[in-house]
C-alpha positions as CSV (number, residue, x, y, z in Angstrom):
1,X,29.1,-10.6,-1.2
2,X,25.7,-10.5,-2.1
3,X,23.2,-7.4,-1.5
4,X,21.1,-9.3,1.1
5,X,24.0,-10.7,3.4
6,X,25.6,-6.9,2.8
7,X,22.8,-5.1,3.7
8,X,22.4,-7.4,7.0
9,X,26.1,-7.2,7.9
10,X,26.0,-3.2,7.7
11,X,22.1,-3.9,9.5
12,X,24.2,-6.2,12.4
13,X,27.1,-3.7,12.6
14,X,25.0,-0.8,13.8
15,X,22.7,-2.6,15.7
16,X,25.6,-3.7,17.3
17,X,27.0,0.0,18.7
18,X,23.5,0.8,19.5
19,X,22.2,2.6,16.2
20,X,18.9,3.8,16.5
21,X,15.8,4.1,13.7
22,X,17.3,2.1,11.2
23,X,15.7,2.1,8.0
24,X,17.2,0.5,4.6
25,X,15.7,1.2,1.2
26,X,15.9,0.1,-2.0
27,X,17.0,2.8,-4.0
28,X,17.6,0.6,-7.6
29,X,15.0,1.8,-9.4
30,X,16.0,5.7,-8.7
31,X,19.3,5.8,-9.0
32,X,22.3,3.9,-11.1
33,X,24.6,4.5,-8.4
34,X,23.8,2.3,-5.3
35,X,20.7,-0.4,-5.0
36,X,20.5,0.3,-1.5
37,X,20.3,3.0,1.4
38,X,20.9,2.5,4.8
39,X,19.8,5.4,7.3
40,X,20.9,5.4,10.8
41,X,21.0,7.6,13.7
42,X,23.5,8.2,16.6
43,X,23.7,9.9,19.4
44,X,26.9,11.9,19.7
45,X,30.2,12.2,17.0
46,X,31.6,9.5,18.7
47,X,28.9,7.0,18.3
48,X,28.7,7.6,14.9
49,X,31.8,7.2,14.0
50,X,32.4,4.0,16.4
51,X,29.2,3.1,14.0
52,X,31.4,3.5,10.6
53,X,34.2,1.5,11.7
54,X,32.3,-0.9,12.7
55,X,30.2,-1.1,9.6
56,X,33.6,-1.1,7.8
57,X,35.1,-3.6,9.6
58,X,32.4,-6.0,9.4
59,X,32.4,-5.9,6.0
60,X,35.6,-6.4,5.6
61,X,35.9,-9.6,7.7
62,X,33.0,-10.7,5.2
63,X,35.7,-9.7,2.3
64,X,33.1,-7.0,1.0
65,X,35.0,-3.6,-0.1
66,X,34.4,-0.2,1.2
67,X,35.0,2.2,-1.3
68,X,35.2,5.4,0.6
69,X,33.9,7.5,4.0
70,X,33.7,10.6,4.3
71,X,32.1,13.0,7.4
72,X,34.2,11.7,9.8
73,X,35.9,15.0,10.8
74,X,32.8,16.5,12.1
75,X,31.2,13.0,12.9
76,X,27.9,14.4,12.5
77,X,27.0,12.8,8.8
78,X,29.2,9.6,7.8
79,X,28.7,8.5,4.9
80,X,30.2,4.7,4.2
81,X,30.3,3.3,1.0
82,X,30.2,-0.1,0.1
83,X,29.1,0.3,-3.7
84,X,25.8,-1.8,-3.8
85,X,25.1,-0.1,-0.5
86,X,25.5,3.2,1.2
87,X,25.0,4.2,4.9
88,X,24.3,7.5,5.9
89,X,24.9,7.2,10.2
90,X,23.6,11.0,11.1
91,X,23.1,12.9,14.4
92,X,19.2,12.4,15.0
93,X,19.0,17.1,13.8
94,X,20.9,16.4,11.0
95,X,18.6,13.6,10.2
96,X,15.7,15.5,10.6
97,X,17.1,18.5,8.6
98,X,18.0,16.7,5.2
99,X,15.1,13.8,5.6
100,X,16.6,11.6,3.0
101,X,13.7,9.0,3.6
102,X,11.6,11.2,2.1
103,X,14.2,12.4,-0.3
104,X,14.7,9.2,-2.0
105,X,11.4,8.0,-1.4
106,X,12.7,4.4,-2.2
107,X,10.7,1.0,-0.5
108,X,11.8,-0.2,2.3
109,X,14.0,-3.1,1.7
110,X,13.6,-5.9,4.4
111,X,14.6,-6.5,6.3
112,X,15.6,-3.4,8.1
113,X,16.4,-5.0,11.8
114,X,18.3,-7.8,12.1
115,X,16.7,-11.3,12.4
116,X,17.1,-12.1,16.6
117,X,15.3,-8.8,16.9
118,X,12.6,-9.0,15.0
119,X,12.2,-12.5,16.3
120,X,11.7,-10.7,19.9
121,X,15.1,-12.3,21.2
């Protein structure tokens, strides 16, 4: 799958259970692991995990590979990830708390929202 159509699958997929101030970055010029972020915010444990599996199995149906989750036990950081992308679905204090936007400091990649949405539609 390529990095556009996976990044807009995982994009879909939240906007889809209602994830809020999504933001994707591109990360490949900081890091060797992942060329991109995805940051979302949810809010109870079971939103974000009903975010995860949704994001896992969207890509899936695609035939893209997750590679691991973790956080799901406490629900309040999951962490899914897909290899050229990761997505960090966070309760909207823990967001605040560890600020990874301004941690990685990567551009935003676009497009963040999905296509329909930013259309207006």
């Amino acid at each position: 799958m390529e990095l556009d159509e996976l990044r807009q699958t995982v994009v879909d997929a939240l906007e889809e259970i209602k994830g809020r101030d999504i933001v994707a970055l591109d990360v490949s010029r900081l890091t060797s692991v992942t060329d991109a972020m995805i940051i979302a915010s949810a809010d109870s444990s079971r939103q974000t995990r009903a975010m995860a599996n949704n994001v896992r199995e969207k890509v899936k149906a695609k035939h893209g590979q997750v590679l691991g989750v973790e956080g799901e036990e406490s629900g309040e950081w999951i962490l899914v990830d897909l290899g050229d992308v990761v997505v960090h679905i966070m309760h909207p204090a823990v967001r605040q708390y560890y600020n990874l936007e301004e941690l990685w400091g990567g551009e935003p990649a676009a497009p963040a929202r999905s296509a329909a949405i930013a259309a207006g539609q």
